[in-house]
Biopython code that builds the backbone (N, CA, C, O; Angstrom):
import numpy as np
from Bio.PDB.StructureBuilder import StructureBuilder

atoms = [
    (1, "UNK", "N", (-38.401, 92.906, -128.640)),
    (1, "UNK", "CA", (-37.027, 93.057, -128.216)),
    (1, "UNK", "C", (-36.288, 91.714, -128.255)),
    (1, "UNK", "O", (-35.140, 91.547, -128.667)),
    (2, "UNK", "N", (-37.160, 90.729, -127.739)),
    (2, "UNK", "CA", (-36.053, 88.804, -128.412)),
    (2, "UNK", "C", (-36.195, 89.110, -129.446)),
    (2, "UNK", "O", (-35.171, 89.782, -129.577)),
    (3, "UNK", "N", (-36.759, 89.174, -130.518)),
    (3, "UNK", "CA", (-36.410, 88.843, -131.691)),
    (3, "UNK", "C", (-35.177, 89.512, -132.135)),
    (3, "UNK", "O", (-34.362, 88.878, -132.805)),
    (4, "UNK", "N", (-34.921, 91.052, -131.736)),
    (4, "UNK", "CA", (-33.756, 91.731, -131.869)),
    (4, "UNK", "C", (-32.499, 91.400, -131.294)),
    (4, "UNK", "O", (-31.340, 91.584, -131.668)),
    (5, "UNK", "N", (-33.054, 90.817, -130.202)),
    (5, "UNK", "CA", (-31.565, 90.037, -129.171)),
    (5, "UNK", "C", (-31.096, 88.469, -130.033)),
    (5, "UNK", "O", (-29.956, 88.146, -130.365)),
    (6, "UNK", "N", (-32.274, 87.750, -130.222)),
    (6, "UNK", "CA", (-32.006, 86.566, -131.347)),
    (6, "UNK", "C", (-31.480, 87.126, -132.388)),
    (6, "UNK", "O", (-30.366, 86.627, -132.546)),
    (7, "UNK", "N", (-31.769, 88.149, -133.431)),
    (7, "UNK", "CA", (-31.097, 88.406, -134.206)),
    (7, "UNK", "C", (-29.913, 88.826, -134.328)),
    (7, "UNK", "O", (-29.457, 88.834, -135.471)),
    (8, "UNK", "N", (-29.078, 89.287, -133.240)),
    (8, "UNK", "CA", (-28.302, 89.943, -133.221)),
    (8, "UNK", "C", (-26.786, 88.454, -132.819)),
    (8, "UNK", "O", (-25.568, 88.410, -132.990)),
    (9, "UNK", "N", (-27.658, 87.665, -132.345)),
    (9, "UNK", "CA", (-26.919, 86.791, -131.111)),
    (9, "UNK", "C", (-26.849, 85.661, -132.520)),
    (9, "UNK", "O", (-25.702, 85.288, -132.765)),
    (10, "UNK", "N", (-27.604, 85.273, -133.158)),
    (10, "UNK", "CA", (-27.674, 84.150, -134.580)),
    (10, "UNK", "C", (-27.536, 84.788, -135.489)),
    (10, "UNK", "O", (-28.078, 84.127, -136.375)),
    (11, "UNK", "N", (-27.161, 85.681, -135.926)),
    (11, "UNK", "CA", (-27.348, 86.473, -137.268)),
    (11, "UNK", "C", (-28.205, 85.955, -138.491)),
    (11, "UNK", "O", (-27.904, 85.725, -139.663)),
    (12, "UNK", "N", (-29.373, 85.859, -137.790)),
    (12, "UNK", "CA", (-30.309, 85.218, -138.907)),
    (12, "UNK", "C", (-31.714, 85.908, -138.832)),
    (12, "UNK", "O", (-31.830, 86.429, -137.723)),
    (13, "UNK", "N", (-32.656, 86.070, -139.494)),
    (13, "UNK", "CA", (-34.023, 86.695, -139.358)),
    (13, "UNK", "C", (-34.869, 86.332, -138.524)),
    (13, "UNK", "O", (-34.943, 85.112, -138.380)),
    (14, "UNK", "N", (-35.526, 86.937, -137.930)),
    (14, "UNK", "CA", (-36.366, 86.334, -136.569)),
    (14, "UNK", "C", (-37.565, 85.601, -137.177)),
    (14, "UNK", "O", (-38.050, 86.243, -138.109)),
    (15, "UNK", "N", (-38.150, 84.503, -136.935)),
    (15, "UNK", "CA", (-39.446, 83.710, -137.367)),
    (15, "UNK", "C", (-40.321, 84.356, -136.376)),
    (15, "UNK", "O", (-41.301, 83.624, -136.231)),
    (16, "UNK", "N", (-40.409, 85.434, -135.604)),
    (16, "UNK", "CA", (-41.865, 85.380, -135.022)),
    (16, "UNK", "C", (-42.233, 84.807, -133.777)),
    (16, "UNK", "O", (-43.121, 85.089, -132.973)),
    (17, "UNK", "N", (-41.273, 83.865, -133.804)),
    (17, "UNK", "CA", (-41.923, 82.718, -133.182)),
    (17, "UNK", "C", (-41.944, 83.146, -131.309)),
    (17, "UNK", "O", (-42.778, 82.937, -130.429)),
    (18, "UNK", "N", (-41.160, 83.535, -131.315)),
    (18, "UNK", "CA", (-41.039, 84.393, -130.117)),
    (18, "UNK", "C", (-41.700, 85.258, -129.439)),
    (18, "UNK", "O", (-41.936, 85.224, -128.231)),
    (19, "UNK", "N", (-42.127, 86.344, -130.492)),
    (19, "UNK", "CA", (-42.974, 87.384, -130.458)),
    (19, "UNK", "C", (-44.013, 86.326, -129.855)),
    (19, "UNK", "O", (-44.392, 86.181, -128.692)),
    (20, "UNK", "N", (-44.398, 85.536, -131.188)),
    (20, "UNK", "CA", (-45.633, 84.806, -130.623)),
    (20, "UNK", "C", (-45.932, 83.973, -129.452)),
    (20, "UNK", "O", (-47.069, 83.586, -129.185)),
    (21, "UNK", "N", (-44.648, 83.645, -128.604)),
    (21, "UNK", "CA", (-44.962, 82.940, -127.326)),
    (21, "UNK", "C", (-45.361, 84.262, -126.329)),
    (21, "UNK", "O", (-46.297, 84.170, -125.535)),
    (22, "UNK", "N", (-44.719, 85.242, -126.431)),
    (22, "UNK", "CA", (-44.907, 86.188, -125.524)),
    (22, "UNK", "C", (-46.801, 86.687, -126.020)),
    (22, "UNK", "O", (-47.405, 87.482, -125.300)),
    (23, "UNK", "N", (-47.312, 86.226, -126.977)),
    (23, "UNK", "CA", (-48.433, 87.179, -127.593)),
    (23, "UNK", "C", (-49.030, 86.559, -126.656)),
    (23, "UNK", "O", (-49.620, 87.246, -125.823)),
    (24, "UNK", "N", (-49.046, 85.159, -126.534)),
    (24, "UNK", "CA", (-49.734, 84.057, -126.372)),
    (24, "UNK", "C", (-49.884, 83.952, -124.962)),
    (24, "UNK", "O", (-50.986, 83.646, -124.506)),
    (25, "UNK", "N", (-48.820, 84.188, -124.138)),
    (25, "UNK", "CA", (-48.829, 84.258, -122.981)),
    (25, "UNK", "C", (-49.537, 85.687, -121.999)),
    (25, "UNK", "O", (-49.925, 85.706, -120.831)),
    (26, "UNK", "N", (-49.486, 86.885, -123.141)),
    (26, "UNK", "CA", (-49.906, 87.713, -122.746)),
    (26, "UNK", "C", (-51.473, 87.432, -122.788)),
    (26, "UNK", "O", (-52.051, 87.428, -121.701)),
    (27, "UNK", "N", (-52.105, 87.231, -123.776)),
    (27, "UNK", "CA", (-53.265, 86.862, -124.465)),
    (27, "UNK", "C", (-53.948, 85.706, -123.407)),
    (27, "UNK", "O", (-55.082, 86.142, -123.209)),
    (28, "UNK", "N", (-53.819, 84.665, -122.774)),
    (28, "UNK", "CA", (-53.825, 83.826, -121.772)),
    (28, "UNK", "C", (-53.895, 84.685, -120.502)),
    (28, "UNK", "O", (-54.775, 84.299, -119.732)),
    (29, "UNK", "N", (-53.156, 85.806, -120.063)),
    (29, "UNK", "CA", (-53.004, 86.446, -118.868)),
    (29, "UNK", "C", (-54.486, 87.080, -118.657)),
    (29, "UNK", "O", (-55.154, 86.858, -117.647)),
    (30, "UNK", "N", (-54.911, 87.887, -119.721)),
    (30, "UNK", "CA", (-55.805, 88.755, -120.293)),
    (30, "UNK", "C", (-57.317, 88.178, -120.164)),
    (30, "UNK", "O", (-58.392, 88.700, -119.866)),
    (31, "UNK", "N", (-56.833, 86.596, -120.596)),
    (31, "UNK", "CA", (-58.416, 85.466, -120.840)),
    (31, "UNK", "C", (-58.703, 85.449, -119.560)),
    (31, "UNK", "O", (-59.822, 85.884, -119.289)),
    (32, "UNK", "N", (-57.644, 84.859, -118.133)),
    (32, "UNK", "CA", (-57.641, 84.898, -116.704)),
    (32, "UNK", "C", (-58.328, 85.751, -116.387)),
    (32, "UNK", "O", (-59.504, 85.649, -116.037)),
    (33, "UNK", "N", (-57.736, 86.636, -116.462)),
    (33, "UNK", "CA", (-58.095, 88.169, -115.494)),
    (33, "UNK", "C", (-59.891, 88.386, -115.998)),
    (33, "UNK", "O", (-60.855, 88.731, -115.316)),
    (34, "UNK", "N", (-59.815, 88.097, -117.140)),
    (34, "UNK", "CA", (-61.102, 88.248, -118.043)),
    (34, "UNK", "C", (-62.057, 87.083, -117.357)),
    (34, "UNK", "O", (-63.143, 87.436, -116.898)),
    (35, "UNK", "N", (-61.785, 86.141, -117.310)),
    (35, "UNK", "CA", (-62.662, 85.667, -116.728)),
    (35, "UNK", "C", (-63.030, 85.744, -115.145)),
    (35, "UNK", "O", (-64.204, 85.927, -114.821)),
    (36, "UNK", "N", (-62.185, 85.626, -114.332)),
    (36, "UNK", "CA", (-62.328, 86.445, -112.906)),
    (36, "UNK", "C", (-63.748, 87.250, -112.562)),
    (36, "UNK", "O", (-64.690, 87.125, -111.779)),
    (37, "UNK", "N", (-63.281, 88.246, -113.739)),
    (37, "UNK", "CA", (-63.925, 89.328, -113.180)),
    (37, "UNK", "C", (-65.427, 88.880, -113.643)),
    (37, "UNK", "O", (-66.217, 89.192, -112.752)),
    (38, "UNK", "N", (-65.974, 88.350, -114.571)),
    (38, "UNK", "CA", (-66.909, 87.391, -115.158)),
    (38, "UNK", "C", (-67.759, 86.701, -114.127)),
    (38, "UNK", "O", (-68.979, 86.543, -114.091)),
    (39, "UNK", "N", (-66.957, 86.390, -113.428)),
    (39, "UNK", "CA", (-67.593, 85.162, -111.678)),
    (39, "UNK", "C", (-67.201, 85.970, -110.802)),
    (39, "UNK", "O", (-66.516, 85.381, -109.966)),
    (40, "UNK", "N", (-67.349, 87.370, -110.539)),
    (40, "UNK", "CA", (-67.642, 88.162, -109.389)),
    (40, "UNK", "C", (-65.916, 88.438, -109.258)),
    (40, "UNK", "O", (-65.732, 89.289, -108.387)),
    (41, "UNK", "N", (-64.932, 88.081, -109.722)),
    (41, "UNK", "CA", (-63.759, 88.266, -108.641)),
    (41, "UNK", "C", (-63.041, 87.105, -108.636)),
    (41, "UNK", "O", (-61.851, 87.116, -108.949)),
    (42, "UNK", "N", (-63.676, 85.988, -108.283)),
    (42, "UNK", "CA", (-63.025, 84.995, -107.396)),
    (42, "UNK", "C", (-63.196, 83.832, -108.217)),
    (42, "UNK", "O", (-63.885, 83.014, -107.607)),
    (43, "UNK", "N", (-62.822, 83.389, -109.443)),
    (43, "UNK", "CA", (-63.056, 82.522, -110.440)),
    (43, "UNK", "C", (-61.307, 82.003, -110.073)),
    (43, "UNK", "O", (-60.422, 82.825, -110.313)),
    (44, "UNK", "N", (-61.056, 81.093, -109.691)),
    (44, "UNK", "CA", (-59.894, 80.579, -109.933)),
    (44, "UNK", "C", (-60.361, 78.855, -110.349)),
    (44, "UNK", "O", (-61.378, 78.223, -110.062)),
    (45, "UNK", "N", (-59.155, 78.474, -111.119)),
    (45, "UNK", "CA", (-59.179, 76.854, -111.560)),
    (45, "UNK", "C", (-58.410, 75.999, -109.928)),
    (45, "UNK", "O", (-57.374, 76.355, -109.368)),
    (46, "UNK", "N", (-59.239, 74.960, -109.558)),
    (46, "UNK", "CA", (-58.443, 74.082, -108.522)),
    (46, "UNK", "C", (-56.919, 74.315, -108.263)),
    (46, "UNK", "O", (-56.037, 73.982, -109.054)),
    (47, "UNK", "N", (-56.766, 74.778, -107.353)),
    (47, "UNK", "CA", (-54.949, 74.264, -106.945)),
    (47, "UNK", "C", (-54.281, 73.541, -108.030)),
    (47, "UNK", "O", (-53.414, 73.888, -108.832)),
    (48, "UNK", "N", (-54.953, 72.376, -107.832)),
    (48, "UNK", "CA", (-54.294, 70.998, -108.415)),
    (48, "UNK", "C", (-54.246, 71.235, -109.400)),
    (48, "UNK", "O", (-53.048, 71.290, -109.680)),
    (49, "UNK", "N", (-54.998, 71.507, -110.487)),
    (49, "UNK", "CA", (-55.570, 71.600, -111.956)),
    (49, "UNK", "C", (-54.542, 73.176, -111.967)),
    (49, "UNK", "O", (-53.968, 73.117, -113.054)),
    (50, "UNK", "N", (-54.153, 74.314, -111.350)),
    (50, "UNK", "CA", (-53.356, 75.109, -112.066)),
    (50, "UNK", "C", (-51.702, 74.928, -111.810)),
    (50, "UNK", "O", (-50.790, 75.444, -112.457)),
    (51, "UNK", "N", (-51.624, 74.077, -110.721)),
    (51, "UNK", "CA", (-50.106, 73.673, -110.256)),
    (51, "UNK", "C", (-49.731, 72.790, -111.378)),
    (51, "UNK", "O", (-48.657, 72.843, -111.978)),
    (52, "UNK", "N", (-50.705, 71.972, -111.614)),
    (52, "UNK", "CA", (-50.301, 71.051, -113.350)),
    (52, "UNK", "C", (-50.275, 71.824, -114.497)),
    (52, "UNK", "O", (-49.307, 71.703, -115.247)),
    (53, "UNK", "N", (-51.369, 72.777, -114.829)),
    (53, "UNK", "CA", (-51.661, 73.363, -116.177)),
    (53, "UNK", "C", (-50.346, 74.492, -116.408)),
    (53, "UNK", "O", (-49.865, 74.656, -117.529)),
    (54, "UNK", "N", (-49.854, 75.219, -115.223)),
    (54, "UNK", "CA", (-48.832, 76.261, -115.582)),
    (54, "UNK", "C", (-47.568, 75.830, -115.642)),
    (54, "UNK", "O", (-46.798, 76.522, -116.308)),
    (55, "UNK", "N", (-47.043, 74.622, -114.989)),
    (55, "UNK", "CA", (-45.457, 74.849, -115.500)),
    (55, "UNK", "C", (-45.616, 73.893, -116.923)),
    (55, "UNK", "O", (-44.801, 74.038, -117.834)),
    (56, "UNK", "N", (-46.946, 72.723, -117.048)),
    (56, "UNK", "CA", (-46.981, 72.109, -118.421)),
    (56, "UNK", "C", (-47.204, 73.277, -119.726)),
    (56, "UNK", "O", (-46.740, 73.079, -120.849)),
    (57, "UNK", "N", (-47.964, 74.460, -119.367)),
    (57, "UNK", "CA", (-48.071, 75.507, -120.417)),
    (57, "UNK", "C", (-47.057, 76.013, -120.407)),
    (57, "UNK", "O", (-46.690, 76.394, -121.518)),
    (58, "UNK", "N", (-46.159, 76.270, -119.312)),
    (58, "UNK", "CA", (-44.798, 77.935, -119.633)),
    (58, "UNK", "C", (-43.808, 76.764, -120.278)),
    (58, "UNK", "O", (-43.013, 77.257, -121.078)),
    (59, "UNK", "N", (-43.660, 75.157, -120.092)),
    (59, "UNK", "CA", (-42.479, 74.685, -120.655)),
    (59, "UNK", "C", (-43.179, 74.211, -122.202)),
    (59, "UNK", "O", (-42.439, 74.498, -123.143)),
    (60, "UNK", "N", (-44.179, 73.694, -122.502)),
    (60, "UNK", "CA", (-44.857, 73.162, -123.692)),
    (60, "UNK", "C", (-44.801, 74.733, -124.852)),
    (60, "UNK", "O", (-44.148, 74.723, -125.895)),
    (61, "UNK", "N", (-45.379, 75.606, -124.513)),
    (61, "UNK", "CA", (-45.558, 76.952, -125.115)),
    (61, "UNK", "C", (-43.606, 77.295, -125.312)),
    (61, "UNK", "O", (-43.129, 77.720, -126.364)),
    (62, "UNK", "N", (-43.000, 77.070, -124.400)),
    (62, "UNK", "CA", (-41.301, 77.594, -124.285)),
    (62, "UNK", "C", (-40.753, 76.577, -125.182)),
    (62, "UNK", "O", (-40.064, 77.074, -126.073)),
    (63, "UNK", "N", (-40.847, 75.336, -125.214)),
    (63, "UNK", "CA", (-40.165, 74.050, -126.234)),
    (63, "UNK", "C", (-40.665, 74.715, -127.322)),
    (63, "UNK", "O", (-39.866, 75.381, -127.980)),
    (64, "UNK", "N", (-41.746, 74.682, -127.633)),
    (64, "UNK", "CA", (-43.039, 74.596, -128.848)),
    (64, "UNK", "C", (-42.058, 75.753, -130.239)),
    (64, "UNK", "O", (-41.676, 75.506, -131.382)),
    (65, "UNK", "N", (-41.953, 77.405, -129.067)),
    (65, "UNK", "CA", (-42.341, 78.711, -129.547)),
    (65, "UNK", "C", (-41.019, 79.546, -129.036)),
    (65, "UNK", "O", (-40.459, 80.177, -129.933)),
    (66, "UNK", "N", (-40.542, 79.625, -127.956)),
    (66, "UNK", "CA", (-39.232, 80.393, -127.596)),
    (66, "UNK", "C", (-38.063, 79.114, -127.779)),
    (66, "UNK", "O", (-37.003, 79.700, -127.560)),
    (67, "UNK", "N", (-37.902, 78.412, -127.921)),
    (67, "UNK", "CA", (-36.520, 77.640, -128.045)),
    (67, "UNK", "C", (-36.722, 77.032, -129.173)),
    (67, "UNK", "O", (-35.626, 76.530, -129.420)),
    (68, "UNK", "N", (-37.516, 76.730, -130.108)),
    (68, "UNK", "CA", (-36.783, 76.197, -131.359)),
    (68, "UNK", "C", (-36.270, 77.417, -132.490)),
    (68, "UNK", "O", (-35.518, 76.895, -133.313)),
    (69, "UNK", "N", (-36.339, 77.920, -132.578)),
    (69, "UNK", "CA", (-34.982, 79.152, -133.033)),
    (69, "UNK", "C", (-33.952, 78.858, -132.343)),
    (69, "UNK", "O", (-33.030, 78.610, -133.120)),
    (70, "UNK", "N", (-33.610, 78.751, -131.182)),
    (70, "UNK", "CA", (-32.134, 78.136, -130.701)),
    (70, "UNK", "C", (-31.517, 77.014, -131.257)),
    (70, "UNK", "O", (-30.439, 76.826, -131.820)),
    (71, "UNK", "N", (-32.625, 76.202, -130.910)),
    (71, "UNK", "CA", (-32.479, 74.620, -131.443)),
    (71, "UNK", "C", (-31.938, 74.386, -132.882)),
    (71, "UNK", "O", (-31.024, 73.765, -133.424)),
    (72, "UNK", "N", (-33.086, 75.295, -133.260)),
    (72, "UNK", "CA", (-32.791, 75.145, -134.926)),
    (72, "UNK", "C", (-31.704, 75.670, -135.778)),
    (72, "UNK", "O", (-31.571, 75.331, -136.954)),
    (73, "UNK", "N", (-30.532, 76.934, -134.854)),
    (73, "UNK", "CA", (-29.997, 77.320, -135.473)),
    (73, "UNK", "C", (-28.957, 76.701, -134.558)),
    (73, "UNK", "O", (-27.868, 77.054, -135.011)),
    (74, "UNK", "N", (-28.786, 75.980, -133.535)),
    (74, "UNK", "CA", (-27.763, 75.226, -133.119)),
    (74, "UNK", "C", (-27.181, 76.474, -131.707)),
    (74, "UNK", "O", (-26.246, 76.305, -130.924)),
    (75, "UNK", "N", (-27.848, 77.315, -131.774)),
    (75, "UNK", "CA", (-26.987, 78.241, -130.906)),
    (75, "UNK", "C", (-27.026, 77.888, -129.424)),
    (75, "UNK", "O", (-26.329, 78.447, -128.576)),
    (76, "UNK", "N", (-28.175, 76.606, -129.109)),
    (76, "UNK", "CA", (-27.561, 75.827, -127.859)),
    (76, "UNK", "C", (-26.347, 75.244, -127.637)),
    (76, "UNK", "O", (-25.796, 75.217, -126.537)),
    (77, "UNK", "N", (-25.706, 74.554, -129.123)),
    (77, "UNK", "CA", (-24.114, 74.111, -128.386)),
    (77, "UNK", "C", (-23.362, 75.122, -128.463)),
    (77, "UNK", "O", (-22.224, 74.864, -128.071)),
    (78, "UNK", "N", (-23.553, 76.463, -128.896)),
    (78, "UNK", "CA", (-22.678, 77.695, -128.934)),
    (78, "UNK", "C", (-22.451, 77.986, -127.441)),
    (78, "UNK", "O", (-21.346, 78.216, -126.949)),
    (79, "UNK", "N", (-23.955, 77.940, -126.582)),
    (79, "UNK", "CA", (-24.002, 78.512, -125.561)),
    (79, "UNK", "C", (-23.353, 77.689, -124.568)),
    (79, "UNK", "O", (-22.962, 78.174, -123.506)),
    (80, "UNK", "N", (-23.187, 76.187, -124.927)),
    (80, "UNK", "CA", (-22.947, 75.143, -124.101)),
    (80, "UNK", "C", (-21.274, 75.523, -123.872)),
    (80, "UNK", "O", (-20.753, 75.687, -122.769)),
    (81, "UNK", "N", (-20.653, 75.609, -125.057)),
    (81, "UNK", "CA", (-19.158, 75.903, -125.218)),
    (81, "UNK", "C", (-18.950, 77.083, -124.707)),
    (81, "UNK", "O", (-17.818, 77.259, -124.256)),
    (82, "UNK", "N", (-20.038, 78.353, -124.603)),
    (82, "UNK", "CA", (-19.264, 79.355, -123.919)),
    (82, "UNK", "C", (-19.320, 78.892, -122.737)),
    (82, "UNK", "O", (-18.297, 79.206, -122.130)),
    (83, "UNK", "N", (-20.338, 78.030, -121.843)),
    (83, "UNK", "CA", (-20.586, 78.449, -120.328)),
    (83, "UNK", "C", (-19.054, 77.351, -120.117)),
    (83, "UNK", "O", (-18.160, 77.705, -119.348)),
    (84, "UNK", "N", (-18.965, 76.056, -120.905)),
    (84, "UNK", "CA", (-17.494, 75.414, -120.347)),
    (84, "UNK", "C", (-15.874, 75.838, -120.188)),
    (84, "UNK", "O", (-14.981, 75.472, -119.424)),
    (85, "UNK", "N", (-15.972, 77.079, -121.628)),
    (85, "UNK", "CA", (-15.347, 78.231, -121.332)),
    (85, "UNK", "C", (-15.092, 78.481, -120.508)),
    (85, "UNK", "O", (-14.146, 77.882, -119.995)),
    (86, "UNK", "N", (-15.754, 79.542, -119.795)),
    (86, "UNK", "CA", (-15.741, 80.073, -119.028)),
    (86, "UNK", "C", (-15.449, 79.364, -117.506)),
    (86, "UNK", "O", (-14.899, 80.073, -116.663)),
    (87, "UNK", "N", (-15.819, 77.958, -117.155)),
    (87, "UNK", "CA", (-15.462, 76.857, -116.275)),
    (87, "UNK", "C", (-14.054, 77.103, -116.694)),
    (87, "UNK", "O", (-13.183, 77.436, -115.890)),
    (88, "UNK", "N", (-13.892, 76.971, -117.692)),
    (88, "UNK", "CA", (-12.300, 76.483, -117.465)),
    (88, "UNK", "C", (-11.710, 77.559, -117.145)),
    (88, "UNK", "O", (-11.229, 77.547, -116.012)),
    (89, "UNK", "N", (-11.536, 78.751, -117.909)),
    (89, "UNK", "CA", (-11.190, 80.109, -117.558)),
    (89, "UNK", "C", (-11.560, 80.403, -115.263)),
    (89, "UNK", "O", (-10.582, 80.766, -114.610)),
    (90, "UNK", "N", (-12.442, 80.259, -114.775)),
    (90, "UNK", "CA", (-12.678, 80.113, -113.407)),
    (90, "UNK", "C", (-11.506, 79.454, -112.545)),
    (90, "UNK", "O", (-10.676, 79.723, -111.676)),
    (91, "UNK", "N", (-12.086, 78.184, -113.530)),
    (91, "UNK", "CA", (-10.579, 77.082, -112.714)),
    (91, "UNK", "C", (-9.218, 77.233, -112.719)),
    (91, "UNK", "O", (-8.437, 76.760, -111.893)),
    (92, "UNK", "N", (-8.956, 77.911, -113.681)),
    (92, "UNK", "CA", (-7.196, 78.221, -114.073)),
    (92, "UNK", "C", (-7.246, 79.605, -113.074)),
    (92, "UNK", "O", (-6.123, 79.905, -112.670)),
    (93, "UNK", "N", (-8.226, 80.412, -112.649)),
    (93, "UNK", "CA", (-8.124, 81.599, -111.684)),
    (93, "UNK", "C", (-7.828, 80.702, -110.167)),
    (93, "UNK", "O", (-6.767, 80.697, -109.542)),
    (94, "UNK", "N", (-8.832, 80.123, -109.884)),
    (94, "UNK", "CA", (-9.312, 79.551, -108.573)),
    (94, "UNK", "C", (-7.634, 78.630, -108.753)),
    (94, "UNK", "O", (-6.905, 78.828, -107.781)),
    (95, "UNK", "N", (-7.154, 77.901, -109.618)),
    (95, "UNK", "CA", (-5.865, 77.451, -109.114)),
    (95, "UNK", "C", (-4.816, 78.359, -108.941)),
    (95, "UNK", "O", (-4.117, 78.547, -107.946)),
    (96, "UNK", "N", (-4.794, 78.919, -110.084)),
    (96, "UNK", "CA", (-3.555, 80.257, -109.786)),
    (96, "UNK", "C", (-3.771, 81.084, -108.175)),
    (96, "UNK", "O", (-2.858, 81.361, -107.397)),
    (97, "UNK", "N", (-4.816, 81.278, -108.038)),
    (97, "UNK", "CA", (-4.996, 82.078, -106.701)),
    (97, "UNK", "C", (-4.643, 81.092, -105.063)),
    (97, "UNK", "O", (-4.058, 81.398, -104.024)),
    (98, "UNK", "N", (-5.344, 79.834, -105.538)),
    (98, "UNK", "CA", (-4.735, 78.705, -104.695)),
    (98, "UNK", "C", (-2.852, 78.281, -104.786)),
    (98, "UNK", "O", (-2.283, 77.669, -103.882)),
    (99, "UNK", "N", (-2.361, 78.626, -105.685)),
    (99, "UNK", "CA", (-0.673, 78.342, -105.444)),
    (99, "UNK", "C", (-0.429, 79.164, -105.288)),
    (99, "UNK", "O", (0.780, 79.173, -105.057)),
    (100, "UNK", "N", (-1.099, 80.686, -105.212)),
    (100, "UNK", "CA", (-0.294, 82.325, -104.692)),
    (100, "UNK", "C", (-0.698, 82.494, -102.912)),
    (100, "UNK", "O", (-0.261, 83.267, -102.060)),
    (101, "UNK", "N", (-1.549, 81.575, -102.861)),
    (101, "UNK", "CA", (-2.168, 81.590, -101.457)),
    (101, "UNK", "C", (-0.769, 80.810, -100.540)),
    (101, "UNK", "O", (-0.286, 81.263, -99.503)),
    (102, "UNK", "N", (-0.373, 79.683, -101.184)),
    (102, "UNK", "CA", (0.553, 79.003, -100.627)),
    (102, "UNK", "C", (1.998, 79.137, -100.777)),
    (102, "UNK", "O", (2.793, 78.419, -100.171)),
    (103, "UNK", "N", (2.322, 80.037, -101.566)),
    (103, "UNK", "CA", (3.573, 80.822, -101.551)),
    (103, "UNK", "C", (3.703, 81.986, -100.525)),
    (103, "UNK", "O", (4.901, 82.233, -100.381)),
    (104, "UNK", "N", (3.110, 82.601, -99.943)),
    (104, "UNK", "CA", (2.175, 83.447, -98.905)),
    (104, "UNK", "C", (2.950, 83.028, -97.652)),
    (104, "UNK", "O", (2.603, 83.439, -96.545)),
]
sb = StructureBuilder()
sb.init_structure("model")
sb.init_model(0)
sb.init_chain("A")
sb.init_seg("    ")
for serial, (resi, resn, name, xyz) in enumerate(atoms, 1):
    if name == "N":
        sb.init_residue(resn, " ", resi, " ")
    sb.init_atom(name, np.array(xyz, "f"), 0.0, 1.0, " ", f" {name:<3s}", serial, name[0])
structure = sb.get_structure()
C-alpha cells in the first residue's frame, strides 16, 4: 500500500524499496518472537543493548529503505513548502480572527 501512496504522491514507479523495509522489519519481528520461544519464553537482549539496537535499526533501516525515494525524488522540499503553506495560510486566519475579535 506505500508503494501505491508513493506512487500516486511522486508520479514515478515504486523501487521496492519500501516494501522491503516493511519485509525486513516484519522478518526481524518473526526472528524475535522465534527466538523467545527457542529459550523457554523469556529470551530477551539486555535493556541497554535493545534501547540502543531499536531506535539505531527503525532510523538506519528508515534512512537506508523508506526515505530515499523521497529524497531521491525531492518530494521532501515539496512537503517542506506545503507544511509553510499552510503556516502561512493559519497565520493570515489567526490574524484576521484577532482584528474581528477587536472590532467586537
Amino acid at each position: 500500500m506505500h508503494e501505491v501512496m508513493f506512487y500516486y504522491i511522486m508520479l514515478e514507479a515504486g523501487t521496492e524499496e519500501v516494501t522491503a523495509f516493511f519485509a525486513l522489519h516484519g522478518a526481524c519481528a518473526v526472528a524475535e518472537r522465534w527466538l523467545a520461544r527457542q529459550h523457554g519464553g523469556v529470551w530477551r537482549p539486555p535493556r541497554l543493548v535493545a534501547t540502543a539496537l531499536t531506535p539505531a535499526f527503525v532510523m538506519g533501516t528508515g534512512l537506508w529503505l523508506f526515505f530515499a525515494p523521497v529524497i531521491r525524488s525531492e518530494l521532501d522540499k515539496a512537503i517542506i513548502a506545503e507544511c509553510e503553506g499552510m503556516l502561512a495560510f493559519l497565520e493570515r486566519v489567526g490574524r484576521n480572527l484577532a482584528a474581528m475579535a477587536h472590532l467586537v
